[in-house]
N, C-alpha and C positions, 0 to 999 in steps of 0.2 A: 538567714538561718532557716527560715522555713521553707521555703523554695528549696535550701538542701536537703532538709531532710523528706519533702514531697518528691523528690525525686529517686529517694533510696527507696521510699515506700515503695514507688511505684518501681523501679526494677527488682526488691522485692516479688512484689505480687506476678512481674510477667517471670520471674526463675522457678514460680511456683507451677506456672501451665506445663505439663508435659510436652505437649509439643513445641513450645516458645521457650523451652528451655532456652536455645541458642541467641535468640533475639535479642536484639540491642534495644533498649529502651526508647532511645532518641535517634530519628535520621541524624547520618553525619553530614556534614554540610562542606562537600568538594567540587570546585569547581574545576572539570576541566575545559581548556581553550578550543574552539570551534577550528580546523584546520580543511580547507578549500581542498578534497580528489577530484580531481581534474578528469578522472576516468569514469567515478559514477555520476559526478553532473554530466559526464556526456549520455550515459544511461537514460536522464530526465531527459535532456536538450535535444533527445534524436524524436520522443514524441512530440513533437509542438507544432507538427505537422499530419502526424500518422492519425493522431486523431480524429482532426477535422476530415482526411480524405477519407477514411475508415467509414466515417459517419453519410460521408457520399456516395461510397461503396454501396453501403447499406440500404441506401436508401433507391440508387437505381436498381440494384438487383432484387428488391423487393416490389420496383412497380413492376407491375402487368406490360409495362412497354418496354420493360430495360431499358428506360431511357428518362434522363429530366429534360423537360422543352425549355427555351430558354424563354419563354413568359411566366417559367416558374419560379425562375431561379432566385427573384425578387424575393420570395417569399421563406429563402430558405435560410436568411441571419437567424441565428440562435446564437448562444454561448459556445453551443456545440461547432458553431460555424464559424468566427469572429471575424473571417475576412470577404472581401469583396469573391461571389458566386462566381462569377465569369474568370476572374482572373487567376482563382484560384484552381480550376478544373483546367484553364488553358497550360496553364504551370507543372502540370503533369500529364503530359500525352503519352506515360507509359502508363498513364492506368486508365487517362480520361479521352474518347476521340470521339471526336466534334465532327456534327454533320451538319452539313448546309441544308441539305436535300431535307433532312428531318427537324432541320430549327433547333437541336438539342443536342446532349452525351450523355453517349452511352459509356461501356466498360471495353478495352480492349482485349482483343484474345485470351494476352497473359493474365492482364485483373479479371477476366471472369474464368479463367482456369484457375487460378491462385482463390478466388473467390467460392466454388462451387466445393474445392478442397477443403476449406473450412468450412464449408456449414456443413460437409460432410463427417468433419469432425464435431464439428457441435451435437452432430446425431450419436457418433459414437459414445461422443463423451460424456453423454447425458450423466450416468450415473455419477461419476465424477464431479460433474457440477450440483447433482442435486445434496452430495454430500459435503463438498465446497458450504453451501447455504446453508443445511444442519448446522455444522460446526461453527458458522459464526453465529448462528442463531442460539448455542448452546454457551456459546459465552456471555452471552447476557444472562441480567439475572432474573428479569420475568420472562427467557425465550420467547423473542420477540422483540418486533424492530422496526420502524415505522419503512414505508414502501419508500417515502423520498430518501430515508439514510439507505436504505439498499440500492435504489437505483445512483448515489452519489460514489459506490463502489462498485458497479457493474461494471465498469471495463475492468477494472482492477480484478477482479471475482472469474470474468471470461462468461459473465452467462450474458446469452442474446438479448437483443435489443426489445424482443417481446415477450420473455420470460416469463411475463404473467398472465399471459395469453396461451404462450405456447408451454411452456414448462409447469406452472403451478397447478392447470388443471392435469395434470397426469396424475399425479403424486394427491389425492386429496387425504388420505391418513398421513400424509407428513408434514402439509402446511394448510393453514387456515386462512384466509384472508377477514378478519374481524375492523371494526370502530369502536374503539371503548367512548362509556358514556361520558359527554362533555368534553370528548376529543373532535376535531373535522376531520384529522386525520385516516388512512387507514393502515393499518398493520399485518406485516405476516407474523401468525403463530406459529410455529413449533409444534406439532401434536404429538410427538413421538420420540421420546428418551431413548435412543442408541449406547447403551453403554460402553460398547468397544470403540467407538469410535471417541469418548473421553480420553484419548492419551496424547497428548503433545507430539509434538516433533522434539521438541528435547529430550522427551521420556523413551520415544522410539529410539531415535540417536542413543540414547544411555543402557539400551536394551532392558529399559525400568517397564514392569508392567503397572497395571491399575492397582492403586492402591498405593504406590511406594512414595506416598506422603513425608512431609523431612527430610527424605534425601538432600546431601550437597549440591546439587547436580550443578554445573557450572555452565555457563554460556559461550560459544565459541565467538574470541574476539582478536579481532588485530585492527593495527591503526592505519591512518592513511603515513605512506611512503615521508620520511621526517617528523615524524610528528612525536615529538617530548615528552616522554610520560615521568615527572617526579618521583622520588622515591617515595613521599608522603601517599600519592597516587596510588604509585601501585603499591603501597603496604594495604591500601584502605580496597582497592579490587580486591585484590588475593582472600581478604578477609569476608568480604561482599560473597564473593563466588564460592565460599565454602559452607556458606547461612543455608538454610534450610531451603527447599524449591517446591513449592504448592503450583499444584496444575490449574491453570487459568482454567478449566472445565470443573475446580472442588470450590463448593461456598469458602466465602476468603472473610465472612462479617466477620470472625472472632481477632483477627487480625488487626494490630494498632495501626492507623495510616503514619504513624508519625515516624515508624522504624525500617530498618534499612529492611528485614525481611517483607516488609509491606510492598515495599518499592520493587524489590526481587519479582513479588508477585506481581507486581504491574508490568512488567518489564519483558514477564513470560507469557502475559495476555497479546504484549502488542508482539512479541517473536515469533507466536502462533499466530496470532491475525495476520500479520505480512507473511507467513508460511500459505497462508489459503490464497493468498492473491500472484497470478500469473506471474506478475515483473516482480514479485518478489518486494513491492513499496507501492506507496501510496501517497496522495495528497494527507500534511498532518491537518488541514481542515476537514477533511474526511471523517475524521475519529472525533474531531474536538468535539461534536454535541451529542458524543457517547457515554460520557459522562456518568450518569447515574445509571445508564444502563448496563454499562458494565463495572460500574461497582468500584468509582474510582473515588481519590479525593479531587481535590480543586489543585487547577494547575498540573493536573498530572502529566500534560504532556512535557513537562518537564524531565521524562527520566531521557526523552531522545539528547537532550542538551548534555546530559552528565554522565552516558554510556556513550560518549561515540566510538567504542569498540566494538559495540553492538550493531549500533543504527547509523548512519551517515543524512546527515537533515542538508540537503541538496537545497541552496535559492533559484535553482534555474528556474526563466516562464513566470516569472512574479510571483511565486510563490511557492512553501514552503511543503518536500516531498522529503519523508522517511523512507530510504534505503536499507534493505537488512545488507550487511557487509557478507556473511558469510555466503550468499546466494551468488556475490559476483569473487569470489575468489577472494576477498577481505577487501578490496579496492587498492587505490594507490597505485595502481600502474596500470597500462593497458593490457586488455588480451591478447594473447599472441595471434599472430595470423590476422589482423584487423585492424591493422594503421592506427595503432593506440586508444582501439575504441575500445572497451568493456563489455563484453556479453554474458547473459547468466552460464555459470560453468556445474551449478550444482541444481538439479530436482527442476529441471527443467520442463515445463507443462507443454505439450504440444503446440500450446495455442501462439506459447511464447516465440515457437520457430516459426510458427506462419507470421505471426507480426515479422519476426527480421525479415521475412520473405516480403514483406509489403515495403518495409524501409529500403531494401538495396532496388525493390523495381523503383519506387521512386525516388533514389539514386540516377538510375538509369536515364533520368530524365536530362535533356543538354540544361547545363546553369546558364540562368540568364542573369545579365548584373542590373544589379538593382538602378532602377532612375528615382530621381529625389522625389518623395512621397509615394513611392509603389508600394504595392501592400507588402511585400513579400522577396527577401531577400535571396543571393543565389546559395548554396550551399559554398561556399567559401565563406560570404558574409555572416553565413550562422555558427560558423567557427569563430570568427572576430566576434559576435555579437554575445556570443555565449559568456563572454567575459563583463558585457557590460551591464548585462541585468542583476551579477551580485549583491549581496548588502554583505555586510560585515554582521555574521548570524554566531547563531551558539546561546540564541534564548538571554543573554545576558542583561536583564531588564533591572540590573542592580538588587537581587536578594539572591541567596545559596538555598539550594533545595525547593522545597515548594511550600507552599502553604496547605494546611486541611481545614 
């Protein structure tokens, strides 16, 4: 009896907020089932190589020699590298060609013409990128963000590999490089409040300007190709999508974590978050230790598990990447023209087409079939294989909703 009537109080007291009029008191608690698109895992599964070679790109075209010797190559395992130097540069001779005469590899014609076009973009697209960085920096709620969580989104983000070398000193009214005290860390600041630039992508899409707080505004969703939505389901969306929509750029403290409009709001931080990133997703370890900094509860990455109309949480690569749906056409089937692969069909970043231009030259490359224990399988085998790193996902850790 008391728990009942503490709970009338308190819907009560939230019917009394003017703006929470709408607000449900209690998150509802729906689980939907995780269902495997076979067209944005192949989205993930086409980078699991572009990265590492990307990284070797990067790294010849930046020496003085255009070239790595191969008495370096020992030295160049990273995370960023995970596979064996040699075998992995020999594995693509459309990008990587090997000289006897010089002990090392360089970049072939095509990879340093394809090469020199992007950084020519990265010149162009400075502004772009430096606003890219604002807007994530502006969804935090002390703007501001430690260097290791930016550099953990840098590919995702599109800014270069020396950003804060080449890029932060340009710009010093708009970022500060600080260490708060009893921190090791260091941080970018923020120094400069853009208020035009606080509007969403949902807000744009809705033609809603600044300000238009409350609104319904609804999220663009569809499912992957089969996938069962109950009628319970969708009475509980429908009802979701018509709650009020706070800009992940407006203070959200007054806001109960425990109610579906809370979640709403969560849900529009991370829609714009993967709005600013090139492919349109990201690793969800990426986000997980953003935590307090952008103003969430605990457990929040829970809303990817119980909108996948929204986001598609891919296991390719061992590990787990948030997909926005609407960026590849909603998923579920291949793109056309593209042997059932998926390519972004909406808001397409430039940088996004020079990647496919790097994946089809190393395409181009002859497959070789794998021998037992090679590091590196042929491109047939990563279409088998891309089946075998699944788990059975969908966040399902035995509770509904999340915890605060």
């Amino acid at each position: 009896m008391i728990m009942r009537r503490q709970q009338m109080a308190l819907r009560r007291a939230w019917r009394q907020r003017p703006f929470m009029a709408e607000q449900r008191a209690f998150l509802v608690n729906v689980r939907l089932k995780w269902v495997k698109d076979r067209a944005l895992d192949s989205v993930v599964a086409r980078e699991r190589y572009l990265r590492p070679a990307h990284h070797l790109l990067d790294l010849i075209s930046s020496d003085p020699r255009a070239r790595i010797p191969l008495r370096d190559l020992s030295r160049l395992a990273s995370p960023k590298l995970p596979f064996d130097a040699l075998a992995f540069l020999r594995r693509y001779p459309t990008l990587f060609r090997e000289s006897a005469a010089a002990a090392g590899f360089s970049l072939t014609d095509a990879a340093s013409a394809l090469r020199n076009r992007e950084l020519d973009l990265l010149r162009d697209a400075e502004a772009d990128l430096v606003e890219r960085l604002r807007r994530l920096l502006m969804l935090t709620a002390p703007r501001s963000l430690p260097l290791h969580t930016v550099d953990l989104l840098r590919w995702d983000l599109g800014l270069p590999r020396d950003y804060r070398a080449s890029l932060l000193p340009r710009h010093p009214d708009l970022f500060g490089l600080v260490r708060p005290p009893g921190d090791e860390r260091v941080w970018i600041r923020l120094l400069s409040w853009d208020q035009t630039l606080a509007v969403s992508e949902l807000q744009k899409s809705s033609a809603v300007q600044i300000g238009g707080e409350g609104l319904a505004l609804a999220f663009p969703v569809s499912f992957t190709r089969g996938f069962g939505l109950s009628k319970k389901c969708a009475a509980w969306l429908k009802e979701w999508q018509a709650l009020p929509y706070t800009s992940p750029y407006a203070d959200a403290s007054a806001l109960d974590p425990r109610t579906d409009v809370s979640e709403k709001r969560i849900v529009g931080v991370f829609h714009e978050l993967l709005h600013l990133t090139v492919g349109k997703k990201t690793e969800r370890r990426n986000v997980s230790n953003m935590r307090k900094l952008l103003g969430m509860p605990h457990k929040f990455t829970k809303v990817f598990d119980r909108h996948p109309g929204i986001f598609y949480l891919s296991q390719k690569l061992a590990t787990q990447t948030v997909v926005l749906r609407e960026a590849y056409g909603g998923g579920g089937g291949g793109g056309s023209g593209n042997g059932g692969r998926q390519l972004l069909v909406k808001l397409k970043h430039p940088l996004a087409a020079i990647r496919e231009e790097y994946t089809a030259l190393m395409r181009g490359a002859l497959p070789v079939r794998r021998r037992r224990g090679a590091s590196h399988p042929s491109e047939e085998e990563e279409e088998e294989d891309d089946d075998d790193d699944d788990a059975d996902a969908g966040g399902d850790d035995g509770s509904d909703g999340y915890e605060t």
